[in-house]
C-alpha positions in Angstrom: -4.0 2.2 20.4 -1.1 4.5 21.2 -1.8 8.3 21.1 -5.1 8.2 18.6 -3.3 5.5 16.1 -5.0 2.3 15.4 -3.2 -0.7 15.7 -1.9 -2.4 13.0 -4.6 -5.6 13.1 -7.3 -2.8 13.2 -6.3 -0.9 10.1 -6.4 -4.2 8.3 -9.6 -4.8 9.0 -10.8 -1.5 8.5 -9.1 -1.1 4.9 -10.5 -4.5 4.0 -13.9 -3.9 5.4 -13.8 -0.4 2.9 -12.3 -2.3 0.2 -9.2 0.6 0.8 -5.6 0.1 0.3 -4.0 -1.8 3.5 -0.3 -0.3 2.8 -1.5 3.2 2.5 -3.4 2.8 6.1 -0.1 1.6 7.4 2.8 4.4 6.0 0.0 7.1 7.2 -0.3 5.5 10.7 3.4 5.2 10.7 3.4 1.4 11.1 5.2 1.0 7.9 7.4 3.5 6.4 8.4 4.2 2.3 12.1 3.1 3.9 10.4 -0.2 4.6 8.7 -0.7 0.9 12.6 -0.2 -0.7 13.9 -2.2 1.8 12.5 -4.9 -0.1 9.3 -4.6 0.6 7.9 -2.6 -3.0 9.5 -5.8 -4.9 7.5 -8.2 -3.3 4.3 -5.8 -3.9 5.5 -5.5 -7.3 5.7 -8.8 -7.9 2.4 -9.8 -7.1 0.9 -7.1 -9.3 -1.3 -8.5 -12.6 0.6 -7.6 -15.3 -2.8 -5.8 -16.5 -2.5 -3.2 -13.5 1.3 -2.6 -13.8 0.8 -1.8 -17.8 -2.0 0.4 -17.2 0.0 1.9 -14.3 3.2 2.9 -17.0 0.9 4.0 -19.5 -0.1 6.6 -16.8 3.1 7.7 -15.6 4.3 7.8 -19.5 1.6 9.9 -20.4 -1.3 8.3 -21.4 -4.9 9.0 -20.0 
């Protein structure tokens, strides 16, 4: 642990073991950073998405409820 920040292996488990999201534990630890999810890294996520969650996910951000 370096200076109160879990290691990356621990936050892991920890979001798993809560059923929370594993990417948000990492940018607010500063293992990862939003530099590192446009490097590339977003694409992949995006990629893997159901189709289901990325349509409900535009009808959000378009306006919908």
């Amino acid at each position: 642990m370096r200076h109160g920040v879990l290691e990356p292996n621990e936050l892991l488990a920890l979001a798993r073991a809560y059923k929370a999201d594993p990417i948000q534990g990492l940018l607010a630890s500063g293992w990862l950073s939003m530099e590192d999810l446009k490097n590339g890294g977003m694409t992949y996520i995006i990629s893997c998405a159901p189709t289901r969650m990325l349509v409900n996910e535009l009808y959000k951000r378009l306006g919908g409820q």
